[in-house]
ROFI-497084 format. One line per field, with one value per residue (C-alpha): residue in three letters; z, y, x. Coordinates in pm, 1 decimal. Each point is the difference from the previous one (the first is absolute). Layout:
<sites>
resn <- c(ala,...);
c3 <- c(Z,...);
c2 <- c(Y,...);
c1 <- c(X,...);
</sites>
This chain:
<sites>
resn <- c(unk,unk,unk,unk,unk,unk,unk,unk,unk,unk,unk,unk,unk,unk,unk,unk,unk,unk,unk,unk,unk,unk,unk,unk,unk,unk,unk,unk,unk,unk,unk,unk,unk,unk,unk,unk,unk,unk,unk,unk,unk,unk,unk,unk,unk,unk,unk,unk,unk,unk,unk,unk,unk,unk,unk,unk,unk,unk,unk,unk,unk,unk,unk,unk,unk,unk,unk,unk,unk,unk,unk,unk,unk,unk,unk,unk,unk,unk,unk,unk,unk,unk,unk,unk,unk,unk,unk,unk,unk,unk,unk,unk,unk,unk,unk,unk,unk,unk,unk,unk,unk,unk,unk,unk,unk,unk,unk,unk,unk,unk,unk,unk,unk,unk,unk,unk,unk,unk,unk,unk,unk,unk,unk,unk,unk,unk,unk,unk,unk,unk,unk,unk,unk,unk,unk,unk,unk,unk,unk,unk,unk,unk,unk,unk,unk,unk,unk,unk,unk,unk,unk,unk,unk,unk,unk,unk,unk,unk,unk,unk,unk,unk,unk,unk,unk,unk,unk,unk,unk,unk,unk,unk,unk,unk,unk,unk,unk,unk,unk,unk,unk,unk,unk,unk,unk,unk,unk,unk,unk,unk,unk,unk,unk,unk,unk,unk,unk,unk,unk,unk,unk,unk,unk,unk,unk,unk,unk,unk,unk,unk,unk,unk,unk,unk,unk,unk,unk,unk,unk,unk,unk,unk,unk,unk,unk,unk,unk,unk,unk,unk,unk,unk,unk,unk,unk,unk,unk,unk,unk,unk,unk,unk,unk,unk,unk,unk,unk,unk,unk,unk,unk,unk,unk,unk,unk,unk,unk,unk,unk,unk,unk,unk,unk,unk,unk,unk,unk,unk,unk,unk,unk,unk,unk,unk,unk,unk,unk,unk,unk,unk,unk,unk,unk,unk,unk,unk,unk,unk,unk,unk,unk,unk,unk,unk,unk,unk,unk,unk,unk,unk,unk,unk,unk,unk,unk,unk,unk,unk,unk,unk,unk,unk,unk,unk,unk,unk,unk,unk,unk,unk,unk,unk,unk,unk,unk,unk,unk,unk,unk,unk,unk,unk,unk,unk,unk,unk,unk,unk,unk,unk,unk,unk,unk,unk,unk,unk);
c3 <- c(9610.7,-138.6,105.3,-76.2,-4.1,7.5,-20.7,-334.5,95.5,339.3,-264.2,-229.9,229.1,193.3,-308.2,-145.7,141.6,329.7,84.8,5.8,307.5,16.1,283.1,148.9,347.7,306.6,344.1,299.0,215.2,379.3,40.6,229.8,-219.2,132.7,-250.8,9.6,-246.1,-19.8,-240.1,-128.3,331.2,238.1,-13.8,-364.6,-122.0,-314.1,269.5,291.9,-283.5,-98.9,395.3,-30.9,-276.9,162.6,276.4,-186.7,-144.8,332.7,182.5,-347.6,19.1,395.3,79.2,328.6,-11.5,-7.4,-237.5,119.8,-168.4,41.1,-214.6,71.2,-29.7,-270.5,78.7,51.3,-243.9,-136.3,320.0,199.4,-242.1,-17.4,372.3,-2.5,-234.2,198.3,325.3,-171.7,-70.9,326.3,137.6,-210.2,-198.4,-259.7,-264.6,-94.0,-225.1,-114.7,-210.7,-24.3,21.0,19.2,-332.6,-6.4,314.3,185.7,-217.1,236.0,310.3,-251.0,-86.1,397.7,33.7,-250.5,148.3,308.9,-108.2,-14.6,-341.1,-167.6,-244.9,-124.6,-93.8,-148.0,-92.5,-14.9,53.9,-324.4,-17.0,149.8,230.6,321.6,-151.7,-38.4,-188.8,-111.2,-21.6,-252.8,-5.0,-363.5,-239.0,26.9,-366.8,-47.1,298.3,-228.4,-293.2,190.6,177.6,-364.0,-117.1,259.9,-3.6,-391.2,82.9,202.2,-154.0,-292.2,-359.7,-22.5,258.6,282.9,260.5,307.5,337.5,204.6,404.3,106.9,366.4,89.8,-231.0,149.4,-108.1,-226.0,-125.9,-86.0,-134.8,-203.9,-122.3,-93.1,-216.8,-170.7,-56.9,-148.0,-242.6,-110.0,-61.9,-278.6,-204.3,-256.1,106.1,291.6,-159.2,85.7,361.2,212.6,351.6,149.4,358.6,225.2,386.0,312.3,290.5,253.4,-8.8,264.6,-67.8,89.5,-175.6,-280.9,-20.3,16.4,-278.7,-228.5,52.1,-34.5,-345.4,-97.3,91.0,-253.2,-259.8,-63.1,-296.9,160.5,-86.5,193.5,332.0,-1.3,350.1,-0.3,382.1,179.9,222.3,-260.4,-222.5,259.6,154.9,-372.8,-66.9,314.6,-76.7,-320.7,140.7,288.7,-241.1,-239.4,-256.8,-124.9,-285.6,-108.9,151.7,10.9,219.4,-86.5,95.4,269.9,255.1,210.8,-87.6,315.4,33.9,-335.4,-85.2,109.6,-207.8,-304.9,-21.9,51.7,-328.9,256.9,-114.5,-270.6,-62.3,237.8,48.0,255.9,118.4,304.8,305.3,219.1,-334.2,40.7,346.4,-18.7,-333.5,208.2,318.7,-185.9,-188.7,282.3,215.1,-299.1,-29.3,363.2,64.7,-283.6,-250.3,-203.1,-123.1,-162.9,-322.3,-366.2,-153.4,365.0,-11.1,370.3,60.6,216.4,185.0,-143.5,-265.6,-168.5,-160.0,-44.7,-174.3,100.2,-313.1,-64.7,79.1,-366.4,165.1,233.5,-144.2,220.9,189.3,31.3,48.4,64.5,-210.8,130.9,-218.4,-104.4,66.8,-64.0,-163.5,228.3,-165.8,107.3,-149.5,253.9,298.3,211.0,5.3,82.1,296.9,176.5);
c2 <- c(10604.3,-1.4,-298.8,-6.4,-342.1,-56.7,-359.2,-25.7,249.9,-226.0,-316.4,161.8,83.4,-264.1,-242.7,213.0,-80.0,-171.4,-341.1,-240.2,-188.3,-327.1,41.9,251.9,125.9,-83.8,183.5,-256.1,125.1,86.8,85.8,280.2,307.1,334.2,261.1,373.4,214.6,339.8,244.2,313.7,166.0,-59.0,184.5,-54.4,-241.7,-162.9,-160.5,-97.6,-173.3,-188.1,-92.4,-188.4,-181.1,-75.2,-83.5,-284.3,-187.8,-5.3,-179.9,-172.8,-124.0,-119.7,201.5,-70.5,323.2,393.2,205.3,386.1,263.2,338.1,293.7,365.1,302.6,203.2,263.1,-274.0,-226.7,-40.9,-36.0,-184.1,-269.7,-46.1,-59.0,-235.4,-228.2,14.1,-78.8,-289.8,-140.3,25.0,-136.7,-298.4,49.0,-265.2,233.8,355.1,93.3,411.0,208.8,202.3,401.9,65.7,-77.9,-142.7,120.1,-288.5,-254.0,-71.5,-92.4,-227.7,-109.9,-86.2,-136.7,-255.5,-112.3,-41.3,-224.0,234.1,-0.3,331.0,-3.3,304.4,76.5,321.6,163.9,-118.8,34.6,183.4,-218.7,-343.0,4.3,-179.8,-122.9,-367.5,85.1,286.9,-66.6,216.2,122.7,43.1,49.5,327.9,70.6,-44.3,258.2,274.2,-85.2,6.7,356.5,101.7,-127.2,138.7,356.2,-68.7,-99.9,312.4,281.4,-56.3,5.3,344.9,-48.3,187.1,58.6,-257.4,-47.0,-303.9,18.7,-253.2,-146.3,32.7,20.7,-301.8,-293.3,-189.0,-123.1,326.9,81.9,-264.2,83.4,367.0,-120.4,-272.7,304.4,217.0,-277.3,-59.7,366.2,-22.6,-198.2,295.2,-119.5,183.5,281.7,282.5,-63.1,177.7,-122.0,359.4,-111.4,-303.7,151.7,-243.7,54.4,-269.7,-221.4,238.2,135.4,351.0,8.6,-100.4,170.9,349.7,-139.8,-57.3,360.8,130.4,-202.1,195.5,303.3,-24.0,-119.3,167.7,-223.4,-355.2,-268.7,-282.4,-85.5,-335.4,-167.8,-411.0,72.9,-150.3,338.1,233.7,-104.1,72.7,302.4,141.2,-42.3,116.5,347.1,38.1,-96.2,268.2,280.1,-75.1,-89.1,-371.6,156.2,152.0,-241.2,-362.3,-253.8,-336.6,-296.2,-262.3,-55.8,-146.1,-21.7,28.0,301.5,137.2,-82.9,352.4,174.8,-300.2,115.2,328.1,7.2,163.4,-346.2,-172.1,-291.0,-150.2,-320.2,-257.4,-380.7,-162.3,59.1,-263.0,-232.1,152.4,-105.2,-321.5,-77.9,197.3,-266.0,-308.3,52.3,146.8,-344.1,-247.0,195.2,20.1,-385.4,-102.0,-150.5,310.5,63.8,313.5,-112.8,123.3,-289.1,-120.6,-21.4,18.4,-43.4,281.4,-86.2,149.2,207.0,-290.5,-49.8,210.5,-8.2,173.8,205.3,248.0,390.9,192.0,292.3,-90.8,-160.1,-306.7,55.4,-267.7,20.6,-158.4,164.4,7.4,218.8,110.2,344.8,180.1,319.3,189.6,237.9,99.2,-306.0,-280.9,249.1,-45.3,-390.9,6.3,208.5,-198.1);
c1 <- c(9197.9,330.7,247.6,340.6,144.7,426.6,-36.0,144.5,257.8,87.0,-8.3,257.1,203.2,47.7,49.0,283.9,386.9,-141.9,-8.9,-343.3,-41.5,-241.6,-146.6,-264.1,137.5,-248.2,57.0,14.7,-244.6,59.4,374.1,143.2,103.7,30.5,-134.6,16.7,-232.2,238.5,-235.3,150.2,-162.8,-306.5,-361.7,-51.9,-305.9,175.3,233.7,-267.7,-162.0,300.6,48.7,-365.2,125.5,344.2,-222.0,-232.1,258.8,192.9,-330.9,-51.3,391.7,-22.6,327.6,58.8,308.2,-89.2,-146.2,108.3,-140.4,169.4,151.4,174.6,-191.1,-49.4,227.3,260.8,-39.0,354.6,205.5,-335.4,25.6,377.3,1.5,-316.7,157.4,342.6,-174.8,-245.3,387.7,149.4,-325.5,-1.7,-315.7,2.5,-91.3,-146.1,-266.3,140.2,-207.5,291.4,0.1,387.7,145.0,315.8,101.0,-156.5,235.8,257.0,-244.7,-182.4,331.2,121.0,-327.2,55.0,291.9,-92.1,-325.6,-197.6,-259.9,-58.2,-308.4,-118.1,-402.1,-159.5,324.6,384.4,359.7,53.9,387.9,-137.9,292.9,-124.2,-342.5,-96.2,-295.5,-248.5,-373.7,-118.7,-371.1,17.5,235.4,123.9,15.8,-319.6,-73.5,128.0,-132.1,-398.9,95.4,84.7,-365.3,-183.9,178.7,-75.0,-348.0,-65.6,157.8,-164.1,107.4,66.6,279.6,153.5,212.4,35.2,258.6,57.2,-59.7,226.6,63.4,384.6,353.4,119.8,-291.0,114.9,-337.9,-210.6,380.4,-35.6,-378.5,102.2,308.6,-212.2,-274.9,244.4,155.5,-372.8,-104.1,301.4,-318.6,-128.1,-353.2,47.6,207.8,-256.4,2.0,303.3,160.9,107.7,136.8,59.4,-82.7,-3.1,-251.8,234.9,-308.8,-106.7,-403.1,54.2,349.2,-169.5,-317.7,235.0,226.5,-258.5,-170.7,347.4,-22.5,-298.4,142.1,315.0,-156.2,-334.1,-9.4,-48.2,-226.5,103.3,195.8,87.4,96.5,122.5,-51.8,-321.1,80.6,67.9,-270.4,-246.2,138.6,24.7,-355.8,-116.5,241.5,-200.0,-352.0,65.0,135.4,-306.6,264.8,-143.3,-90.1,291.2,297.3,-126.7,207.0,119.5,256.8,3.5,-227.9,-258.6,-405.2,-121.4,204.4,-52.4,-395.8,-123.5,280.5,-68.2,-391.7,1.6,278.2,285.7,185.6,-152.3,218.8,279.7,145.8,93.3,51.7,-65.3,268.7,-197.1,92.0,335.0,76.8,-117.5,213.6,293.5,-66.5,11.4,270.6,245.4,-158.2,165.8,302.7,64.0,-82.7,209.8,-251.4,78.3,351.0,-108.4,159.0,-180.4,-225.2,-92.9,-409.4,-220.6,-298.1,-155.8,-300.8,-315.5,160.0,170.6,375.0,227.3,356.6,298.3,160.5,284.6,-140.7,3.8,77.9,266.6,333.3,34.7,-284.3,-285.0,-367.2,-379.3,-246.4,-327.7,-216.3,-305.1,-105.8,-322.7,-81.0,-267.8,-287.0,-316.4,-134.0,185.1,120.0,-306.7,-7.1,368.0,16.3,-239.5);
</sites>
């Protein structure tokens, strides 16, 4: 198994230009927050699993408020959201959890949510300018995202080198954005000078969408080793596409996604080696920290450490990728082979 801590990165980070406070930050159990879990859309695993973990720390906190979970639909992701937030506002809801799927478009709701008391805390993937975000909790660090896509697409093409596309989910999320450009900028590395990134598609995080778009991938470029997907949908709906066509041999399929979704496509060599982390750790993390922030033991300033519950303390530092921005790194993430899949998907 192959664990990749960001500790050190989440120490450095927070150390440099921030502040050190004193004092660990406790929740106080048992207050009356109202919570709303708003993922990029409903129907997709990744987020029901982050719901159970939103879920345990809300029983583990006492909340006596509301912890809603809802989303758009795929096909209307972008707008859906935008009015969920607006309506969490003019409901009073004292803050929202977005794994946001509209770019920068949903700024100015996050924005008018702010200042009407409402908290905005992002998880999974940002708003790419900050505007209207308290805080993002990070998975892992994003650079370091790119830089294991660019091992395992190493890893798997071989030596030799090759051709190889990324399946992406939509144009608009700002995370898998994020994990392409931070790809890219690694593949400038002359270690992996041999291996070629032909075309970025996007299947809309939508299993049929993307199962087409990565044929159509095969089609133009009769050359292709590798589709790479940092979707849990894509990834799967890629390797079933080559598994279906009898391609596994020829095109293998890598990037993000989920070992109980993935094992058959790990061991039969469809996907050999993928990567994840845990979205129930995700939600939980999420919970806790949206809970202080909205109760006011958290002022969301850099250098503030917090204790969260059963995955420990946490310190709030400035986002490397985003001027201005701030963030919670959780961190790690596993590599997945045929050698670990099996025990993880159970």
């Amino acid at each position: 198994m192959k664990l990749f801590s960001v500790s050190a990165l989440a120490l450095g980070a927070a150390l440099a230009g921030s502040v050190a406070f004193a004092d660990t930050i406790m929740a106080e159990k048992g207050k009356a927050v109202n919570m709303v879990l708003l993922p990029k859309f409903l129907g997709i695993l990744p987020f029901d699993q982050a719901n159970r973990g939103a879920e345990e720390a809300h029983k583990e906190l006492g909340n006596t408020g509301t912890l809603l979970y809802t989303g758009p639909t795929p096909e209307n992701s972008v707008a859906g959201q935008i009015e969920i937030l607006t309506t969490a506002t003019s409901q009073g809801q004292n803050v929202v959890m977005l794994s946001n799927n509209a770019g920068d478009q949903i700024a100015p709701a996050a924005e008018a949510a702010q200042a009407a008391g409402t908290k905005v805390v992002t998880w999974d993937s940002p708003i790419p300018s900050g505007k209207g975000e308290s805080l993002f909790v990070a998975q892992v660090d994003f650079g370091s995202i790119g830089t294991v896509m660019a091992d395992m697409a190493l890893s798997i093409i071989g030596p030799d080198g090759g051709e190889f596309a990324v399946l992406s989910a939509t144009p608009d999320a700002a995370n898998q954005n994020a994990w392409i450009a931070a790809m890219v900028e690694a593949l400038k590395d002359p270690k992996y000078a041999k291996i070629k990134l032909v075309d970025t598609v996007y299947g809309d995080d939508q299993s049929e969408v993307s199962y087409n778009r990565a044929l159509a991938l095969v089609d133009k470029y009769p050359d292709l080793k590798l589709i790479m997907a940092p979707t849990t949908v894509g990834i799967q709906a890629a390797a079933k596409a080559m598994q279906d066509e009898g391609l596994c041999d020829k095109v293998k399929v890598s990037g993000l996604g989920l070992p109980a979704e993935m094992v058959s496509y790990t061991l039969n060599g469809c996907a050999p080696e993928f990567a994840l982390w845990s979205f129930v750790d995700l939600g939980y993390l999420t919970y806790y920290t949206s809970y202080l922030l909205a109760t006011g033991a958290l002022k969301g300033e850099v250098g503030e450490t917090f204790n969260a519950g059963r995955m420990g303390d946490f310190t709030i530092e400035e986002d490397p990728g985003r001027a201005g921005a701030k963030r919670v790194l959780m961190g790690p993430f596993t590599v997945y082979t045929k050698d670990n899949v099996e025990a993880a998907a159970k």
